[in-house]
Backbone as CSV, one residue per row, in Angstrom:
resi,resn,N_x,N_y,N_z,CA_x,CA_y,CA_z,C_x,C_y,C_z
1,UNK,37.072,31.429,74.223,36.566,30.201,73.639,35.186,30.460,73.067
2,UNK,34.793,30.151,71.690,33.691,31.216,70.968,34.024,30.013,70.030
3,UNK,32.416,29.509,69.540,31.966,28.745,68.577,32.694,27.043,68.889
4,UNK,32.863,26.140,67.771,32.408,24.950,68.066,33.869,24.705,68.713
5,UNK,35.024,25.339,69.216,36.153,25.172,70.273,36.259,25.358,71.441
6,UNK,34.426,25.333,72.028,33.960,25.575,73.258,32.815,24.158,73.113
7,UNK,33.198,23.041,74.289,32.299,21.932,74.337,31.721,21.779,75.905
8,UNK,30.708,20.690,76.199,30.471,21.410,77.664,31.139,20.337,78.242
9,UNK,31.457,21.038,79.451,32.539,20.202,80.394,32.364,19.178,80.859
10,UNK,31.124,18.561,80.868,30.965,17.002,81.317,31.146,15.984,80.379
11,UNK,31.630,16.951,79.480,31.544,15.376,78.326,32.886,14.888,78.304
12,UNK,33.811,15.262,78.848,35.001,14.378,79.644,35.408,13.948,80.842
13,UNK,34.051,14.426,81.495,34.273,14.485,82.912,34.381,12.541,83.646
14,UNK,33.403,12.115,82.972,33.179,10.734,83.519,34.947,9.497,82.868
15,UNK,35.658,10.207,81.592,36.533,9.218,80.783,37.650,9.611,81.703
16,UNK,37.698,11.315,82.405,38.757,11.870,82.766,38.907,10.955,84.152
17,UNK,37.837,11.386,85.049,37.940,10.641,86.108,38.781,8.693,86.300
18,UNK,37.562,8.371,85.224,38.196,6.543,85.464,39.748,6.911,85.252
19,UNK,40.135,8.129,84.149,41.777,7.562,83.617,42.720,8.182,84.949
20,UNK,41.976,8.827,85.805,42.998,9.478,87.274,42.952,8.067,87.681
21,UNK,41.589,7.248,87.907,41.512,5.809,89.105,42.553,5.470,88.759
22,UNK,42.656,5.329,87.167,43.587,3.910,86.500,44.801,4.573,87.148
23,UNK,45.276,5.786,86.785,46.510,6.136,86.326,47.301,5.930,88.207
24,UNK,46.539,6.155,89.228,46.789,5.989,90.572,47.194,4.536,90.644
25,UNK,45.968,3.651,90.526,46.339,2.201,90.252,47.812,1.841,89.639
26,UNK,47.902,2.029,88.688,49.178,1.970,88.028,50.901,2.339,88.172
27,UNK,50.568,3.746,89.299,51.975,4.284,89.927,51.886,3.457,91.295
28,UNK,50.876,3.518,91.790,50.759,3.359,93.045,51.344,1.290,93.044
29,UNK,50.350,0.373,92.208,51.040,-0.809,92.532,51.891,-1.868,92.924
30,UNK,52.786,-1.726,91.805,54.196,-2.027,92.134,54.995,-1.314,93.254
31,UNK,54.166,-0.302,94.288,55.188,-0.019,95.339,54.039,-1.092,96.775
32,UNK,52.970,-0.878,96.616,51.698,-1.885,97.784,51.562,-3.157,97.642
33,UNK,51.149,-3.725,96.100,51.360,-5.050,95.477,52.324,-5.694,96.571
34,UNK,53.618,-5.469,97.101,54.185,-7.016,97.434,53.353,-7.210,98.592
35,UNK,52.654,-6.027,99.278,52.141,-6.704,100.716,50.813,-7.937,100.953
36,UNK,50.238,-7.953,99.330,49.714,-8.798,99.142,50.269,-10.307,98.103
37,UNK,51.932,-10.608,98.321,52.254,-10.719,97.607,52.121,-11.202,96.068
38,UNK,51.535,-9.870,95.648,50.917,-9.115,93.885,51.955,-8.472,93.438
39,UNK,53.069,-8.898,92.685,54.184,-7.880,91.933,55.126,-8.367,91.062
40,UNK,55.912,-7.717,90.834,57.469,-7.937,90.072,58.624,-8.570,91.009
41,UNK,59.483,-9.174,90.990,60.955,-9.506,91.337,60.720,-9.155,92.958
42,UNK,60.881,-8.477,93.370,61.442,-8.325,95.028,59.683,-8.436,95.485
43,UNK,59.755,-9.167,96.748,58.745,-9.474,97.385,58.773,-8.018,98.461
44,UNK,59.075,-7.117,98.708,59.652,-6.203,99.761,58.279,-4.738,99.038
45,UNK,57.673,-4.029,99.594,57.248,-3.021,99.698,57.829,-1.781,99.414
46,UNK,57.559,-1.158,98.622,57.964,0.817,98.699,59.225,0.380,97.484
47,UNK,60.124,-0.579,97.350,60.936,-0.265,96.565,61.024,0.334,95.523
48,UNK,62.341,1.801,95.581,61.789,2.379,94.422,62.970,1.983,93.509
49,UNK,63.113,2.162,91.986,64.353,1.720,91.500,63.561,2.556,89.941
50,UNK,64.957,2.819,88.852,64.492,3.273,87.946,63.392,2.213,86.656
51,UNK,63.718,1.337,86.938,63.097,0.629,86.070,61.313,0.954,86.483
52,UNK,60.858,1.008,87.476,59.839,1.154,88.379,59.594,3.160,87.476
53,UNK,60.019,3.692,87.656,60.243,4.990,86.747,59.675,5.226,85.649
54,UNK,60.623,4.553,85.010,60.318,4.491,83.707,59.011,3.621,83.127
55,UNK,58.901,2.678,84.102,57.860,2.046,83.575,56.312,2.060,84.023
56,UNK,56.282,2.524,85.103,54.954,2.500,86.109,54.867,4.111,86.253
57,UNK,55.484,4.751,86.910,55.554,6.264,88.258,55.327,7.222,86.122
58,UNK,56.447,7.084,85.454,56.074,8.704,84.590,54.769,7.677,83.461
59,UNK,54.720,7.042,83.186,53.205,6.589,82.485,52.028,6.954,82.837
60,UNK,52.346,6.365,84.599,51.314,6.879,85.237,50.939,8.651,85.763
61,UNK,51.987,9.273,85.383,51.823,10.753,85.952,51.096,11.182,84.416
62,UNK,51.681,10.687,82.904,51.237,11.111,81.950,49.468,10.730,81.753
63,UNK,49.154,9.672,82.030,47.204,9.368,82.228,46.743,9.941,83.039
64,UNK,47.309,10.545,84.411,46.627,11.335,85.222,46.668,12.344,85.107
65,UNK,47.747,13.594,84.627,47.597,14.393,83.768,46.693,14.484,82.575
66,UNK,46.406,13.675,82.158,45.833,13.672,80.764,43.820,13.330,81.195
67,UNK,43.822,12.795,82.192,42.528,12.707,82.762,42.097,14.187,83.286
68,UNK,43.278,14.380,84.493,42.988,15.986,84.811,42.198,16.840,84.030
69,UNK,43.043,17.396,83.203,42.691,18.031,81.407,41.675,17.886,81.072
70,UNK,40.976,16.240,80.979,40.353,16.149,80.239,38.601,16.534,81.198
71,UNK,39.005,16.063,82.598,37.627,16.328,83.377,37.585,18.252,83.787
72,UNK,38.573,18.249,83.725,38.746,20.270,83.674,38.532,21.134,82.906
73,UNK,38.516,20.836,81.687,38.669,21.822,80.435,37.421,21.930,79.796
74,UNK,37.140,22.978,79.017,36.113,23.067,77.731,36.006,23.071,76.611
75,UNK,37.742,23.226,76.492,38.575,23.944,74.983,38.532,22.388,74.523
76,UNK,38.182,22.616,73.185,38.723,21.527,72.353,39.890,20.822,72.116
77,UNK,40.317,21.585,71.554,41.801,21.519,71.555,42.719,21.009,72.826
78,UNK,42.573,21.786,73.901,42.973,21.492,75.405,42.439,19.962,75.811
79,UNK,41.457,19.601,75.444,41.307,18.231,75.516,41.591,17.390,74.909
80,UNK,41.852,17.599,73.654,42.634,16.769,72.359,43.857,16.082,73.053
81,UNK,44.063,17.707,73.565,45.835,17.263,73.903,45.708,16.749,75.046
82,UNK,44.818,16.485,76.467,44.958,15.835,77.354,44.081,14.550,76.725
83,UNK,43.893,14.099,76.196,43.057,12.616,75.441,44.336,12.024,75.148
84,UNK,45.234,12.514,73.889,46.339,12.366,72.987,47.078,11.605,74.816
85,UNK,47.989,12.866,75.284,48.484,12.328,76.476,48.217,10.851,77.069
86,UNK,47.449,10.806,77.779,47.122,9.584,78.401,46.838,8.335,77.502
87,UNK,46.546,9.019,76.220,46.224,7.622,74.749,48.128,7.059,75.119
88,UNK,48.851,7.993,74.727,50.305,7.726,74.819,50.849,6.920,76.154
89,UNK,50.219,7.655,77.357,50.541,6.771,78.367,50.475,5.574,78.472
90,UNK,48.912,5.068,78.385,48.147,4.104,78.310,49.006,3.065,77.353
91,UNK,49.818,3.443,76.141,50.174,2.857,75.295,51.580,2.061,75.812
92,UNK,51.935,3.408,76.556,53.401,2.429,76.915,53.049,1.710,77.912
93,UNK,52.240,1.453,78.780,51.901,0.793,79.707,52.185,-0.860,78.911
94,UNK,51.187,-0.684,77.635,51.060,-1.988,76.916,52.802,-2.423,76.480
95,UNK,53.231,-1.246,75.772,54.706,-1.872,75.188,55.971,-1.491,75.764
96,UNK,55.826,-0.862,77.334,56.878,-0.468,77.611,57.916,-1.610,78.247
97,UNK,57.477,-2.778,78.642,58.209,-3.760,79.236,58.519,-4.856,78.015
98,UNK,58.098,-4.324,76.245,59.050,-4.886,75.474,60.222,-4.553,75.154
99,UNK,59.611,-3.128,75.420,60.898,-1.834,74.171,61.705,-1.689,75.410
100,UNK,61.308,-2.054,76.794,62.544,-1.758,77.851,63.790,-3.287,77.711
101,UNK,63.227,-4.321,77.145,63.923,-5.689,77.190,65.340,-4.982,76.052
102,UNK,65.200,-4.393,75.008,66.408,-3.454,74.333,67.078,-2.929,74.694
103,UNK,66.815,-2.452,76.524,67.737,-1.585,77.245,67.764,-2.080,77.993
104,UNK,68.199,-3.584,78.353,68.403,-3.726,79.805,67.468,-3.534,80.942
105,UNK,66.527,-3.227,80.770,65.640,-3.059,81.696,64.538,-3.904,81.981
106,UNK,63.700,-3.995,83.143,62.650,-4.891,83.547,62.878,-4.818,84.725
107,UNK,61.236,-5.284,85.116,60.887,-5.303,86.358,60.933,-6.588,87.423
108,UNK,61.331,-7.350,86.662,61.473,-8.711,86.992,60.928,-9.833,86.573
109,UNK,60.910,-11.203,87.315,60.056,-12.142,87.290,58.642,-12.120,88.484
110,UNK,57.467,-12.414,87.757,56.084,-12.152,88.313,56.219,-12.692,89.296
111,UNK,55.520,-12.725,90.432,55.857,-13.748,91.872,54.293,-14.161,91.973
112,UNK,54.158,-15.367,92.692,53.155,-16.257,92.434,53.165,-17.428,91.188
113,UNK,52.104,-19.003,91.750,51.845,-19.569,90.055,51.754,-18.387,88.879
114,UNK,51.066,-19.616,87.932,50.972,-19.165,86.841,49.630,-18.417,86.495
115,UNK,48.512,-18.485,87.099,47.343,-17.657,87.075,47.470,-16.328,88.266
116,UNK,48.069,-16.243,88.685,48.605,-15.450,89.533,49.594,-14.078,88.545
117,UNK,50.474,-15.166,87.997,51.302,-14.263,87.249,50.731,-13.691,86.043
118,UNK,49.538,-14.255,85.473,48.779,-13.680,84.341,48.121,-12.589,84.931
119,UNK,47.644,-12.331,85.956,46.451,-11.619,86.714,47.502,-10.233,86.821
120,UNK,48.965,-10.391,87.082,49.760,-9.738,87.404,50.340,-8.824,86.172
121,UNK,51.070,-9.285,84.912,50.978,-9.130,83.739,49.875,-7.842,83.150
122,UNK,48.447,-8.595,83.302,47.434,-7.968,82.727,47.136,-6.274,83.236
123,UNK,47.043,-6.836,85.084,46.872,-5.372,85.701,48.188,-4.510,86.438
124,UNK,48.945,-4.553,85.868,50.365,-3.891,86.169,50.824,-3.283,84.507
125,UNK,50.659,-4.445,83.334,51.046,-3.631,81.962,49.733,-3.925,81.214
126,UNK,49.534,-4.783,80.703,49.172,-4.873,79.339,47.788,-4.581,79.369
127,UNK,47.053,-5.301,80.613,45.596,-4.869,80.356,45.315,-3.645,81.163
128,UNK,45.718,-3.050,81.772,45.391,-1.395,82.240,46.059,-0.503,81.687
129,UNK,47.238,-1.039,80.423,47.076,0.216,79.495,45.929,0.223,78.247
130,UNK,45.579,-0.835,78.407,44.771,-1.213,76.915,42.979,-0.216,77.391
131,UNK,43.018,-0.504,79.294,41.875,0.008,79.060,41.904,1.602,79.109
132,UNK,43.593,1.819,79.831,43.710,3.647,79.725,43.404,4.216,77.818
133,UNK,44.134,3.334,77.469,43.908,3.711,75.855,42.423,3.794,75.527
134,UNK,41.938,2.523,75.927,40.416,2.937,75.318,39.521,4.137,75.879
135,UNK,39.764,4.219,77.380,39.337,5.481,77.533,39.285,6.670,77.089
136,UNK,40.625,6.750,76.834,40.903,7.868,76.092,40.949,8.109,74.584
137,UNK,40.383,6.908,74.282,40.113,7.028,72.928,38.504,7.655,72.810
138,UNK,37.720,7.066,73.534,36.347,7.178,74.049,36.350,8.977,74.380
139,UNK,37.033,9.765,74.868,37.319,10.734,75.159,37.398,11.706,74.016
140,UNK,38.203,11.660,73.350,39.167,12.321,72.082,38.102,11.502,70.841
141,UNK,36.982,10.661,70.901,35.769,10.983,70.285,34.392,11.887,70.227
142,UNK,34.380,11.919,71.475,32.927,12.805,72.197,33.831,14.102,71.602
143,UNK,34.866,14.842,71.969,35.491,16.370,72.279,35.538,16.454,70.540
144,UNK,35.433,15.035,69.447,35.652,15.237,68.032,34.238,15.902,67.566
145,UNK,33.297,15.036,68.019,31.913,15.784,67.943,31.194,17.158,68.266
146,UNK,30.858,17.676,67.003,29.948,18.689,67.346,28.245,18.793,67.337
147,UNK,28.177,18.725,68.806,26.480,18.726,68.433,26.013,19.907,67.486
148,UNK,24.537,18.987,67.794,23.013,20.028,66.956,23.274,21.725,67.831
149,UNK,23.062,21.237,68.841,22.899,22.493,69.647,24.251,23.615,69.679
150,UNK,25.682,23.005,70.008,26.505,23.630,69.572,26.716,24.364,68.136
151,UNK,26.347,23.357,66.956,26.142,24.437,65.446,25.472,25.598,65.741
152,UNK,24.450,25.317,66.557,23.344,26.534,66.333,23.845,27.409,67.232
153,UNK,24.575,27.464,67.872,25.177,28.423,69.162,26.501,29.005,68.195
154,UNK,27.012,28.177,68.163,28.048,28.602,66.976,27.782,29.567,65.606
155,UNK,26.706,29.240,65.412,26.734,29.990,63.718,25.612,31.775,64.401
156,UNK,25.056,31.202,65.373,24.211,32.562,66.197,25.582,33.758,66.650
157,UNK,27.227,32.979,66.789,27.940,34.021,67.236,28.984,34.175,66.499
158,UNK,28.709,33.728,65.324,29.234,34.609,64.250,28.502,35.232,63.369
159,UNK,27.384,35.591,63.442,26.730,36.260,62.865,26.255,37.647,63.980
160,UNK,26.155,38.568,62.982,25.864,40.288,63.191,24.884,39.887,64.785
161,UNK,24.935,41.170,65.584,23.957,41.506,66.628,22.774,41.681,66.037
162,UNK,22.421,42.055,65.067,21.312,42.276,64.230,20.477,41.345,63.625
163,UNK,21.133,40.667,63.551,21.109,39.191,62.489,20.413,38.280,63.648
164,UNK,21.301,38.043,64.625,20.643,37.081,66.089,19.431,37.772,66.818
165,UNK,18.780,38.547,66.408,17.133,38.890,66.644,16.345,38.395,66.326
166,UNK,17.038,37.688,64.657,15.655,37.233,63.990,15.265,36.094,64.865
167,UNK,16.298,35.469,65.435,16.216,34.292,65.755,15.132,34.065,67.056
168,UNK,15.167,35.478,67.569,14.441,35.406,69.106,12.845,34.945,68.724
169,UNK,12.421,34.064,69.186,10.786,34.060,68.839,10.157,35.759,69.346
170,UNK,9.077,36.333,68.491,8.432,37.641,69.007,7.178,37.090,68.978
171,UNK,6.490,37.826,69.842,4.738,37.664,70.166,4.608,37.618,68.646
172,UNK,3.348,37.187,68.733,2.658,37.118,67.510,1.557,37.880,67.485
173,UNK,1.320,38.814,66.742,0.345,39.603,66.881,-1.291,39.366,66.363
174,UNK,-2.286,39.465,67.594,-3.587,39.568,67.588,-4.568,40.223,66.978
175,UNK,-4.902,39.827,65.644,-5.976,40.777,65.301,-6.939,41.090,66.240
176,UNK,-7.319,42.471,65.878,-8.357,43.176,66.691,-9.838,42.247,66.019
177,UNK,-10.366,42.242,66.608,-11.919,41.578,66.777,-12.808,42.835,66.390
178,UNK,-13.518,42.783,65.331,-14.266,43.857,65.304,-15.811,43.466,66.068
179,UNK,-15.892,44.216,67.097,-17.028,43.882,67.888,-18.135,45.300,66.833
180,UNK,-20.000,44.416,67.272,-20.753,44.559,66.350,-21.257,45.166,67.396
181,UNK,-21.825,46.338,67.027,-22.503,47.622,68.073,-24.415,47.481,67.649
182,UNK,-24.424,47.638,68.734,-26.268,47.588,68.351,-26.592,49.379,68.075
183,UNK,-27.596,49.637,67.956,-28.097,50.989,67.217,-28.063,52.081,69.031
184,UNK,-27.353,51.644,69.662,-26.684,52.954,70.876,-25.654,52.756,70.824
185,UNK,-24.494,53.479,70.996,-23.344,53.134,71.226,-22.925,54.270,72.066
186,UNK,-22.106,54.198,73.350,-22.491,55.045,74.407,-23.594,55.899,74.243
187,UNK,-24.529,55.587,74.835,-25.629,56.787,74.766,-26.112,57.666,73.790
188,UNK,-25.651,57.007,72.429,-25.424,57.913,71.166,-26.393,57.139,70.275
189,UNK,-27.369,57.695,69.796,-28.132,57.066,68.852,-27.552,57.376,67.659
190,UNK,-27.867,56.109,66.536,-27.097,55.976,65.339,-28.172,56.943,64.610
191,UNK,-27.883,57.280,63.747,-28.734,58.921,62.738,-29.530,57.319,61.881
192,UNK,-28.520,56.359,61.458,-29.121,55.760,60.272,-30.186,54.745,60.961
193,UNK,-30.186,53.989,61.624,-30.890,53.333,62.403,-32.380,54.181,62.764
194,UNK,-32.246,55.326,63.287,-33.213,55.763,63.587,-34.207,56.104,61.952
195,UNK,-33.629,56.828,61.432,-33.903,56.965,59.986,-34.940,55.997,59.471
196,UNK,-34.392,54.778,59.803,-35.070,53.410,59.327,-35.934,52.512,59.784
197,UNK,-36.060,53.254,60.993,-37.162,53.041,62.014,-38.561,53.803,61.485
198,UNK,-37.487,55.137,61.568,-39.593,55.801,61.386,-40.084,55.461,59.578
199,UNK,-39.046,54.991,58.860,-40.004,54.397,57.412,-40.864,53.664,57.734
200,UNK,-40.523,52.345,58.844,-41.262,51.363,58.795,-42.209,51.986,59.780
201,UNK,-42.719,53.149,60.504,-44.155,53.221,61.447,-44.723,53.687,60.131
202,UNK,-46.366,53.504,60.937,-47.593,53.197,60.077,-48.050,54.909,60.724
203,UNK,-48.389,55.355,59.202,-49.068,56.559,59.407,-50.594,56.546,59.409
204,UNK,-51.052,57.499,60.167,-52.638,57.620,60.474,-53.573,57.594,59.071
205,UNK,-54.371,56.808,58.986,-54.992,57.381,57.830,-56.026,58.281,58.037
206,UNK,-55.959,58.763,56.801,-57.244,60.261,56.822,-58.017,60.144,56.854
């Protein structure tokens, strides 16, 4: 994984996680739901039946799969396809108890009133696929993005070993200071200095 098909792993980590909560929520319900009686048709616990299958248990294995993926991986691509996944899950969650009314299928009548049965509706299909979808839409945006910092990591490793030097900051180099020497310099008298000394003494007059 080399250049912008390498992203860092937390940036699905937080969409992946909620879509495991949801996707548990979602298989798991319709079998706990009646003990609060919260469900479909039979008031009874654990019942398993295919309609329950098809509509709750593989939806829900496809968002938790697809969360997995998405809080595990780095690959682009590999997350595309676990985003995509659970987008799909999430989706039938919303339309799978229309397109099942074509086949004979359903889960029943809601048990409880009528605010009861909306509450039921919402978090069993329509509104916990709507929010698996958005998650994972939220997901399969971030993994679309390429940062600042990734370009520059990216274009540094496709370019020459030679080439990625320039890039290293190097010291900057210090001019030397020319320091100003008085008329000794180790123990060494200057020829010209002295020279210019004895012009200026005063000779004896005659």
């Amino acid at each position: 994984m080399t250049g912008t098909m390498r992203a860092p792993r937390s940036r699905g980590m937080l969409s992946g996680l909620l879509l495991v909560l949801l996707a548990l929520w979602g298989g798991l319900i319709p079998f706990i739901g009646p003990y609060f009686d919260f469900g479909f048709g039979s008031s009874e616990s654990w019942v398993y039946s295919n309609d329950r299958l098809v509509l709750s248990i593989l939806p829900a294995i496809a968002v938790g799969l697809g969360g997995l993926i998405l809080m595990a991986t780095a690959n682009r691509p590999v997350a595309q396809f676990g985003g995509w996944l659970a987008a799909l899950g999430g989706l039938w969650f919303v339309v799978g108890t229309t397109i099942a009314a074509l086949w004979n299928m359903g889960v029943g009548t809601p048990l409880g009133g009528e605010g009861r049965q909306v509450a039921e509706r919402l978090s069993f299909f329509e509104g916990l696929g709507a929010a698996m979808v958005l998650l994972a839409g939220l997901a399969l945006g971030r993994f679309l993005v390429i940062g600042v910092r990734e370009a520059r990591r990216a274009d540094r490793e496709r370019r020459p070993v030679d080439d990625r030097a320039d890039d290293r900051p190097e010291a900057t180099a210090v001019p030397a200071q020319r320091t100003r020497r008085g008329p000794f310099h180790l123990g060494r008298q200057k020829v010209g200095t002295s020279a210019g000394k004895e012009r200026h003494t005063t000779r004896p007059r005659g």
